[in-house]
Structures are given as C-alpha cells and as structure tokens.
ZAPABA-189682 format. One record per residue (C-alpha): residue in one letter; z, y, x. Coordinates in steps of 0.2 Angstrom, whole numbers, plus 5000, padded with zeros to 4 digits. Each point is the difference from the previous one (the first is absolute). Last residue first. Example, Ala and Ser with C-alpha at 12.3 -4.5 7.8 and 13.67 -1.06 7.14 Angstrom:
S503649955068
A500349834994
This chain:
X514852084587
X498549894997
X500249835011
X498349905006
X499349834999
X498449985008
X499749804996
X498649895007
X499549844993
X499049855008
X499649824991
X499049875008
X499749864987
X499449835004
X499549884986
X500349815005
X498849884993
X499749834994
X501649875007
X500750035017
X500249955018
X500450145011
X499850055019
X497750055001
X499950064982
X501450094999
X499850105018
X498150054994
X500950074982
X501350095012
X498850085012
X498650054984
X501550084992
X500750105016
X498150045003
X499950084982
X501650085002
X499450105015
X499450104987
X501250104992
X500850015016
X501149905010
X501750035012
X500750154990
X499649914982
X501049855005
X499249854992
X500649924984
X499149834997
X500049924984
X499349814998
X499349914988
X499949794995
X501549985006
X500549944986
X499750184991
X500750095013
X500550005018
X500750155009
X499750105015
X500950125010
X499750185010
X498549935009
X499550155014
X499649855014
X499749844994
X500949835000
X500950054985
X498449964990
X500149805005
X501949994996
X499750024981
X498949864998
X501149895011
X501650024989
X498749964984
X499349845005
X501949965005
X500550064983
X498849884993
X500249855011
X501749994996
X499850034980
X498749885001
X498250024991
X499449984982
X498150014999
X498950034987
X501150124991
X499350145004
X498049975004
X500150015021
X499649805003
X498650024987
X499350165010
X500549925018
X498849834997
X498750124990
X499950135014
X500049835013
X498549914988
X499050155002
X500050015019
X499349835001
X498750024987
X499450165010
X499949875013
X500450005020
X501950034994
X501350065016
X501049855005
X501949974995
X499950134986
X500849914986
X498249954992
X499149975015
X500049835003
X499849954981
X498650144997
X498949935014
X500349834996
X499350054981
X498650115007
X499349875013
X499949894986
X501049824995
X499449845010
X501549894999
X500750015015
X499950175001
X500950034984
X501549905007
X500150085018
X499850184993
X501649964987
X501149915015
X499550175011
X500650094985
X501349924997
X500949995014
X500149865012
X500849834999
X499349884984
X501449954988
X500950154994
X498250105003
X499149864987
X499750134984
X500450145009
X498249995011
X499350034983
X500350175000
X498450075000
X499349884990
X499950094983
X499450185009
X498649915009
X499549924985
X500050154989
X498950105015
X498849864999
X499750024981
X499950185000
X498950015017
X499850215007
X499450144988
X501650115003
X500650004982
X499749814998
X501149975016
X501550104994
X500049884982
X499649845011
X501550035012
X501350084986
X499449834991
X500449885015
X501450095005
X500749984981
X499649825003
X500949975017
X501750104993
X499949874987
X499949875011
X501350075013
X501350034986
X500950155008
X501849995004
X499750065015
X498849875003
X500249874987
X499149815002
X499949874983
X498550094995
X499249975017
X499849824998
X498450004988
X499450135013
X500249835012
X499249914987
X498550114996
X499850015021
X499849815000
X499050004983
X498750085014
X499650164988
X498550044985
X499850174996
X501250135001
X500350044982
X501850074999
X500749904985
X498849845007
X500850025016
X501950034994
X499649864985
X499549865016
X501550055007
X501149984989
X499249844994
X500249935014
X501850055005
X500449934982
X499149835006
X501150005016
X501650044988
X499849854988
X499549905016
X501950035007
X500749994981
X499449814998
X500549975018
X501750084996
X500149894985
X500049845009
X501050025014
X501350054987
X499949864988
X499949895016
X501850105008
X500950004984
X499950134984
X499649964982
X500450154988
X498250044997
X500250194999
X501250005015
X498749905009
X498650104994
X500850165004
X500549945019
X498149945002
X499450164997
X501350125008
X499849855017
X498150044999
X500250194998
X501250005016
X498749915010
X498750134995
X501150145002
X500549955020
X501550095003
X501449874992
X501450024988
X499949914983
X501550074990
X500649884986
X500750084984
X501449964985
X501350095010
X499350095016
X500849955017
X500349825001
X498149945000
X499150085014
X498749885004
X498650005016
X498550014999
X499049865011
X499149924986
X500249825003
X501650045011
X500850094988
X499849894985
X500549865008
X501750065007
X500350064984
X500049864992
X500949895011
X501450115001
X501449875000
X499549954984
X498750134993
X500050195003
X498850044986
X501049874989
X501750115003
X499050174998
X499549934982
X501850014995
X499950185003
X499050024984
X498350044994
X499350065018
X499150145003
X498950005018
X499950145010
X499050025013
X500150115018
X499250075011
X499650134988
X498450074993
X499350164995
X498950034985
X498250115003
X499350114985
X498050015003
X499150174999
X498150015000
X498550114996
X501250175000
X500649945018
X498450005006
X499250164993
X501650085004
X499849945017
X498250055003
X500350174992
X501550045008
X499249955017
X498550114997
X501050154997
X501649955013
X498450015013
X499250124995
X501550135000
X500649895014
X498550075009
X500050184995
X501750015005
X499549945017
X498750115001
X501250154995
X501249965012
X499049975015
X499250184997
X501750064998
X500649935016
X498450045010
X500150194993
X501949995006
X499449945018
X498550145000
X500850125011
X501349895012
X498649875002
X498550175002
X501550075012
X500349845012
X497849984998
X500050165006
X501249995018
X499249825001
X498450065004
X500850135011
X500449915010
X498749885001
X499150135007
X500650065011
X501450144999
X499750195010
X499950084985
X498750125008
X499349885014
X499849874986
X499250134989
X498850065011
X499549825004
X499949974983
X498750154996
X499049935014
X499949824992
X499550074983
X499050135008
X498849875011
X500249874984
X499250154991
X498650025010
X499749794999
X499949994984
X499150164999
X498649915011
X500049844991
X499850134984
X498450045006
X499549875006
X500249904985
X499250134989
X498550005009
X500249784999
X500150064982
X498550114997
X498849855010
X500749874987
X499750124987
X498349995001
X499949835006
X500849994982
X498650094993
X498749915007
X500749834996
X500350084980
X498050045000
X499549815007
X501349944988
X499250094984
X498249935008
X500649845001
X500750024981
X498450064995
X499149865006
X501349874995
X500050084981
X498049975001
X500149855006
X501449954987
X498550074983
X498949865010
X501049875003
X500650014980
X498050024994
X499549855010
X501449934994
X499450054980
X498149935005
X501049835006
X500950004983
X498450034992
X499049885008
X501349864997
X500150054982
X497949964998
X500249845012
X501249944988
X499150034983
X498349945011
X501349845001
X500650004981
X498450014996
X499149885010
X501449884996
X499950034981
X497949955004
X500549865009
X501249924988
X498850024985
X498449905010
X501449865007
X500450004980
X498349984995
X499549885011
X501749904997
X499350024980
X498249945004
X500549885012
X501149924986
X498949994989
X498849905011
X501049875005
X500649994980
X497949974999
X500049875015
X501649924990
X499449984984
X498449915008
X501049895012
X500949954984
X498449964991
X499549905014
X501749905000
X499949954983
X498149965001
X500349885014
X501749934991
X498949954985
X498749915012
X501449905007
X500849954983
X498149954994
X499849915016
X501549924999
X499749944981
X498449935004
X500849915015
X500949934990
X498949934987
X499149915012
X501649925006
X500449964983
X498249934997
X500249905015
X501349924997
X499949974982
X498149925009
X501149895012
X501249944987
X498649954986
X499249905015
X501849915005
X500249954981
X498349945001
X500049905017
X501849934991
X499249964984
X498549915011
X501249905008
X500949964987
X498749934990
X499349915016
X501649895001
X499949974983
C-alpha cells in the first residue's frame, strides 16, 4: 500500500511538472508571437512616418521656395521705387541749384547796385550836411537881427506867440473838445443802450419789500389770553426762545412780532401760527414747536438757495455760500429783496458779459455773490463787502468773483472786466424804478446837497433837482459864460458829483444858458 501511494504521488507530481512545463512552453510562444506582432507594428509605423517626413519637406520646400520668390519681388519692387524717389531728389537738388545760382547772381547784381547808391547818398549827405549847416548860419543870424530889432529874447517872445496862438485857437480847442466828446457819448450811449436793452429785455424779476415786522391773525381776542399765559409765562417763553418780541394789545384779533433779524422773526411767525392753529400753548409745547419751526426755516433757506443757484446756473457752490444766499431773501436794502436783487445782477451780469465775449457762467456767479457779505454783516463787524471778499476767499471762489465783490460799490478801482461788469449791473438793478424805496429824510437831504454843489461855481444862476434826483438843471448867467463854456461847467459839476455824493445809478447834468434882447417899438 505504501508503494501504491508512492508511486500515485511520483505520478501526480510528474503530470504537474510536464502541465508546467507545457504551459510555460506555451507561454513563451504566445510572448514571442505578441513581440513579433508589436515589431511589425512599429516598422510599419516608422515607414508611414519616413514617407509623411518626406511630404512635408516637399510642401515646406515648396513654400520656403514661394516665399522667396514674393520676397525678391516685392524687394526688387522696393529697390525699383527707391531708385526713383532718389532719381526725382536728384532732380529736386538739381532744379534748386540752379535757382541758388541765379539767385547769387541776382544778389551779386543788386549788392552792386546798392553800393551804387550807397556812394550817391553819402554825396547826398554832404551835400545837404553842408546846407544844414548854411542855413543854421542864417537861421541863427536872422535871429540875432531880430532880437537887436524887437529888443526881447527869446523866451519873450516865445511866450508873447504862444499867449496869442492860446487866445486864437482856444474857441477852436473848445469846439474841437466838444464835438470829440459828443462823438464819444454818441458811441458810447449807442453801444450802452444796446447791451442794456439786450439785458434787460432777456430778464426782468418783480421784487416784494418786506417790513420789520409780522403779522400774525388770530381767531379771537380770547387767544391773546392763552398767548400771555399765567402771569405771562407764555409769553416770556416765546420771546426769549426766539428773540422777537410780542406786541399783543395794539391790533384786535392780531399779534405783532417786532424784531430786526428776519430769520428770527420768521421762526417766532412760524411757531406762533402753529401754536394758534393747535390751540395748546405752555412753555414745553412752546419750546417744542419753535424747534420744529427753527429747522423748518434752515431747510427753507436751503432750498432757497439751492433753487437761486440752479435758477441762475452758476455751477456747483460750497453749500456754505448756498446757505448764506439761502439767508439773503429774508435781508432788504432799500427796501429791496437782497436775493432777488442778487439774481437779476447775476442775469444783467452774464447777459452783458455774453455781448462783450468775456465768461458767461463766471460773470453770473460773480454777479449772484456779490452781496453776500449781507447775509452775516448784522453779525460779523465790517462792511459787506469786505465780509463778502473774506467769505468767497475762504472758500476758493475766482479771482473774477472777489474782484467783482470788492469793487462793486467803487471802494477799489476793478482789475477785471468781470469786476467792472458786476458794479454796472449792481447800479442798473438798484436804479430800475421801483427797485428801491428810500427815506423821505434821506432823500430831500440827497437832493439839498445835489443842488448846492452847482452853486459853488462862478456864473451859476440856480440849480434844480428833478426826477428824483436823478437829473439836474443848471441856469448859468449868459454875461459871465458862453455857449461853450457850458460844456466845462457841465464836466466841473458831474466831476464835483461824483467825488461829494452818494447815489443810486445815474445823475444826468444839464447846463442850460438863454440870452434875451428884449426891445420897445414906439
């Protein structure tokens, strides 16, 4: 048994060497097969690839070959236009040789001719140096003899003919002076005419003219009672958070607010309509709506003056300067709403800019800030036109715009034709009738002075004032000044005006002269 199995084992193990075997065998067949395959792959792919090699030296040959010949062409192209435009300079350089030649020989010709004449004038010279000097010889002779003739000097009688020529010609000087001056205002009232009409035509504003005082209605006198408050607590309150004062005892059914400041006395009209209108009146109620009214009236004063600098379109502005002209249409002068008065100055300033050629835009914006300085001049000391050049400086505004604030009432003379613009459109809105309104006192004393300063002069008769002062008639003496001597009496009185009076626009003087023969038939 023993055996048996060794001999099935031995067997067993033979058939497991020889499957083995033949596996392995078979194997390495199958490698050699696979390798032998991949061989002949990879030949017949270097074999394709040698012949698409050598396509694509045929093509790139090609192309190189194309490439070069368009090259050579467009370069023999080249070289042929290169010749030509160096064949045409040659040409060029040789046509302006030829014109330098003959120029150089024109010049050479005209040298010679003007040494020519070089030689006839130093001829010439001598000649006449040699007259000059015969004739100073008789000149200064013929003088002597007339000095030991006349037996004055010179200087004598120098001044015995220039007395006669003065006393001769002074009439033609007078006339001459008159009729250039006439022909100057001609021009001058021409061209003005035309630039004010054209300004005034473009734009015209209505102004309103405000009181330093308010009036509020009430809806009976028993309100007046509650206004006042026990023991006058009410009233107290109001006043001192405003700072208007009431007047209630003196119109029936109405409270007067009394106070100079127009911003104040608007807050106080405010907050008194909305505590009338409410009915509920003590000192917190009060406190309360008078704040409510106060930033009521700082956005109205934005707004106003935002709509005055988009109305006259002066660009953009330092909300500081749009809130101070904000703050303007509460202030009057003369009467006159200052805001208003600053945007009609802004318009007359642009429209008489556009028809000398200068800045539009600039000359509106100097014309609206102008006077800005009135805006804080009850709080700042100083007049308002230095306040108004301290405020635009600060923030940066132009030259033109300061200049036109500072010179605008004629305190410095204008270094801007902007400048000078904005004082014609300054007086021109102040001088509109009806702009301004003005103080019986003042007015008569405006007038009492304007007809003093002609009386002053030697040969005026009287004077008067007319229309507002804005004319005056002079009646000279006919036995003391001519016809046209009244021309320098004019010119005296309007330079004497100008330098002793204060006044709105202008004044128009008018020399008047009448001579009568008056005789008796018998």
């Amino acid at each position: 048994m023993d055996t048996l199995e060794i001999i099935l084992s031995i067997s067993i193990l033979l058939a497991l060497v020889a499957g083995f075997l033949l596996g392995y065998f078979i194997r390495v067949k199958q490698h050699e097969q696979s390798l032998q395959r991949s061989k002949d792959e990879a030949k017949n792919i270097v074999e394709d690839g040698k012949k698409e090699a050598d396509q694509y030296k045929k093509e790139a040959i090609l192309e190189a070959k194309q490439e070069i010949f368009n090259q050579k062409r467009e370069f023999d192209k080249d070289v042929k236009e290169r010749r030509q435009a160096v064949v045409d300079l040659e040409n060029k350089l040789s046509n302006r040789e030829e014109m330098l030649n003959n120029r150089s020989a024109n010049l050479d010709r005209r040298e010679e001719h003007l040494a020519s004449k070089e030689i006839k004038l130093d001829e010439k010279k001598f000649e006449i140096d040699n007259l000059s000097s015969k004739v100073e010889t008789i000149l200064k002779e013929q003088e002597e003899k007339l000095i030991r003739i006349s037996g004055m000097t010179v200087q004598e009688a120098r001044k015995i003919i220039m007395e006669r020529i003065e006393n001769e010609m002074s009439d033609e000087i007078i006339a001459y002076q008159k009729e250039r001056e006439e022909e100057a205002k001609f021009e001058a009232d021409n061209k003005a005419k035309q630039l004010l009409t054209l300004a005034i035509q473009k734009y015209a504003s209505e102004t309103t003219t405000e009181r330093t005082v308010s009036v509020v209605d009430l809806p009976s006198e028993e309100m007046k009672g509650r206004i006042i408050g026990r023991e006058g607590r009410n009233i107290r309150t109001f006043e001192a958070l405003t700072g208007i004062d009431l007047i209630v005892d003196d119109t029936p059914e109405a409270v007067v607010l009394s106070g100079f400041d127009p911003i104040r006395r608007e807050v106080a009209k405010r907050a008194l309509l909305n505590l009338v209108e409410d009915g509920r009146i003590h000192p917190g109620r009060i406190e309360d709506v008078v704040n409510r009214a106060q930033a009521e009236v700082d956005t109205f004063i934005r707004e106003t003056g935002e709509n005055a600098v988009f109305e006259t379109g002066v660009g953009k502005m330092h909300p500081d300067l749009v809130k101070l002209l904000g703050k303007l249409s509460f202030r009057t002068s003369y009467g006159q709403n200052v805001l208003k008065h600053s945007i009609e100055t802004a318009f007359l300033t642009g429209k008489l800019a556009v028809e000398i050629g200068e800045n539009e835009i600039l000359a509106k914006r100097a014309g609206l800030l102008h006077d800005i300085g009135k805006a804080i001049d009850h709080e700042v000391e100083g007049s308002h036109v230095d306040i108004g050049v301290s405020l635009v400086s600060r923030y940066k505004e132009p030259v033109e715009v300061v200049d036109g604030i500072a010179s605008h009432h004629g305190d410095v003379e204008p270094k801007t034709i902007i400048g000078a613009l904005v004082a014609a459109a300054d007086a021109l809105s102040a001088a509109r009738p009806g702009a301004r309104s003005e103080s019986m006192e003042s007015y008569l004393k405006r007038l009492e002075t304007l007809e003093a300063i002609p009386s002053k002069i030697d040969g005026v008769e009287r004077a008067y004032a007319i229309q507002a002062g804005r004319e005056i008639r002079v009646i000279v003496q006919p036995d003391k000044i001519d016809d046209k001597s009244t021309f320098k009496v004019a010119r005296q009185i309007k330079e004497e005006i100008e330098a002793n009076l204060q006044y709105p626009g202008t004044i128009k003087v008018t020399v008047v002269r009448e001579t009568r023969a008056v005789d008796v038939a018998k």
